[in-house]
N, C-alpha and C positions, 0 to 999 in steps of 0.2 A: 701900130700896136694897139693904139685903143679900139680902132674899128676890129682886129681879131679878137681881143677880148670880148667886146657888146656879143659877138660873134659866139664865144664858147661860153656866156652865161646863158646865151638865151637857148641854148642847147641843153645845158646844166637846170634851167629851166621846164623846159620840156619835157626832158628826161622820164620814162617810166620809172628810173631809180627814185626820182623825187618823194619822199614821204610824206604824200597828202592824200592817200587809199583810195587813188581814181580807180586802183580794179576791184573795187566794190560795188561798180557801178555802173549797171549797162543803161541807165536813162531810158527803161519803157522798153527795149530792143529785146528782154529777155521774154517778155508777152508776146510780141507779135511772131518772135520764136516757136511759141507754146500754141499761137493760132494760126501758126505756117503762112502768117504773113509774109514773114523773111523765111527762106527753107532753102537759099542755096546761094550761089555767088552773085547771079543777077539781081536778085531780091534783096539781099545783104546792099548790094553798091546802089540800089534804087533807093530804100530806106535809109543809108547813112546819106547818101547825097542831098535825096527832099529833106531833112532834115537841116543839113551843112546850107541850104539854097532858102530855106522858108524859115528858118529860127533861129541858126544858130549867126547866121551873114545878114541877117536884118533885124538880128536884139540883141546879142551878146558881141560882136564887131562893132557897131557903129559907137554901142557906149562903149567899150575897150579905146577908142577912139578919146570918148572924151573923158574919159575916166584920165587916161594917161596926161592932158593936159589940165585937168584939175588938179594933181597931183606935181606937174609940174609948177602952176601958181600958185602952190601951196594952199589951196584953196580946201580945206576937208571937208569943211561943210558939203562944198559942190562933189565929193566925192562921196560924202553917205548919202547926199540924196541920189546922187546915180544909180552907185550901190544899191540904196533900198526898190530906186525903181525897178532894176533887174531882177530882185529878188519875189517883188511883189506879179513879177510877168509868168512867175516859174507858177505851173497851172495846179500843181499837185501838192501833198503832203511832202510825199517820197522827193521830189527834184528841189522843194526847195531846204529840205534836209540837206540833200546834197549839196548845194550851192554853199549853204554856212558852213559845213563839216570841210569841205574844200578849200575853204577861204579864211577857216580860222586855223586849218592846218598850213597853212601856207604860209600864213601869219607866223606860226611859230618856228618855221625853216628860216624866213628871213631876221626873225629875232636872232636865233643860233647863227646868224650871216651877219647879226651886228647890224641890222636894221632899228632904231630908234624908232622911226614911224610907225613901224610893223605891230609895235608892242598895245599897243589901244584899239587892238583887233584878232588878238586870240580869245577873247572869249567874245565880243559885242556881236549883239543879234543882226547888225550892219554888215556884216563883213559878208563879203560875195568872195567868190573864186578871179572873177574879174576886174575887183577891183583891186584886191593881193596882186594879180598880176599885174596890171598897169606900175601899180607900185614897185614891184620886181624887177620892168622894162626900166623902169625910171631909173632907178638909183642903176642900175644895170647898163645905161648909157645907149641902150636899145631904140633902134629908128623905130618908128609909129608902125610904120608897113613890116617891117620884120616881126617886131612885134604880134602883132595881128595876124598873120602868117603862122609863127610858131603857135600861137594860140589855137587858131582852126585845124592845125595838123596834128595837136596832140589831141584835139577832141576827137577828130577823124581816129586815130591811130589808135583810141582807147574803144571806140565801135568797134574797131574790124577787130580788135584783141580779142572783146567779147564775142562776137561772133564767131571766131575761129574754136571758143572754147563751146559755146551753143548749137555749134551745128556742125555734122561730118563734112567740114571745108577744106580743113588743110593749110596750112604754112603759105605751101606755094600761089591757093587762093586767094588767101588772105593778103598775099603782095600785089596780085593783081588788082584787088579791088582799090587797095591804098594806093597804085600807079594811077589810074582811073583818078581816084579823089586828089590826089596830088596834082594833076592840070587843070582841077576847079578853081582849087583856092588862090590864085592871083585872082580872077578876077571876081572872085566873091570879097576880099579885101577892097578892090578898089570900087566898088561898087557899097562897101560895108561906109569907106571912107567919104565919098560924095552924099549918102543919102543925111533926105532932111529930119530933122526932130520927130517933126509929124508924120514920118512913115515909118519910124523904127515899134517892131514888135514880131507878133509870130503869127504864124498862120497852118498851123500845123492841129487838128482839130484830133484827129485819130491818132497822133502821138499824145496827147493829153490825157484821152479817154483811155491808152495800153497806158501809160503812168497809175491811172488812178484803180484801174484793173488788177495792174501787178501787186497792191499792197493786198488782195486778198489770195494771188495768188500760192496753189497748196504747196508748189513745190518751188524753191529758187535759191538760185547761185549766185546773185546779187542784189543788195540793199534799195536797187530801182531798175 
């Protein structure tokens, strides 16, 4: 019973229903939209993948990692510096908006969840998405790899969303590309999991440069 529970929070988790306004926010994807970088299903599942493969499985995974075991030895400090370092990697205005808006809304779901810890992180300039969620796994009873798992699957799943609303893709597309991204992510977790300190970061140079493009861009359907 407890393992189906961990099971249907980290779902509850997950969840698009969750109210922490991830479809605000295509993270740079609605620029390269606009410069027919991404224009169809192969281009959609190449740019959500190099992404899922160079940023999101070798900076935002490995700390989820250790985020979740700072949290578990009660250790906060070691969780705001994670936190901040995560924060500090986000290359733009616009992402790292996002990351606090993420992370102190998530903050006050787990408060409404009768989270104690949750509460000295709805409003602090600290608060990451990643680190709310390790916290979420935690008290949540949630394995490290499941975890992690569910993590890169709703970032995936919140791409292909926008993308299905950005471009004449389709429903039906839009599952395919998620099928596709869906037998990535085991082994971008376990590879999220083994790496060392000194290789976690990003390498995504032209995702950085569509982030910092979108905030003049004239026309847009989401806040990055």
């Amino acid at each position: 019973m407890t393992d189906s529970l961990a099971v249907l929070r980290l779902c509850q988790l997950v969840s698009p229903a969750l109210p922490i306004g991830a479809y605000n926010f295509s993270q740079a994807l609605e620029y390269a939209v606009e410069r027919a970088w991404v224009h169809d299903e192969d281009s959609a599942y190449t740019w959500i993948s190099g992404l899922a493969s160079h940023a999101i499985g070798t900076l935002d995974l490995p700390l989820l990692f250790r985020l979740q075991e700072a949290w578990q030895d009660g250790d906060v400090a070691a969780v705001r510096e994670l936190s901040r370092r995560l924060l500090a990697a986000r290359e733009t205005a616009e992402l790292r908006a996002e990351e606090r808006h993420m992370g102190r809304s998530l903050a006050k779901v787990l408060v409404e969840l009768n989270s104690a810890a949750a509460a000295d992180w709805t409003r602090s300039d600290d608060a990451s998405y990643a680190a709310l969620f390790a916290l979420a796994a935690v008290e949540g009873g949630i394995a490290a790899r499941n975890m992690a798992q569910g993590y890169l699957w709703a970032w995936c799943e919140n791409q292909v969303l926008a993308a299905v609303k950005l471009l004449p893709l389709g429903q039906s597309a839009g599952q395919r590309v998620l099928d596709r991204l869906l037998r990535e992510i085991p082994r971008l977790v376990e590879q999220a999991h083994l790496m060392q300190s000194q290789d976690v970061g990003v390498s995504t140079p032209l995702h950085a440069m569509s982030s910092a493009w979108h905030e003049t861009q004239y026309t847009r359907l989401f806040r990055s």
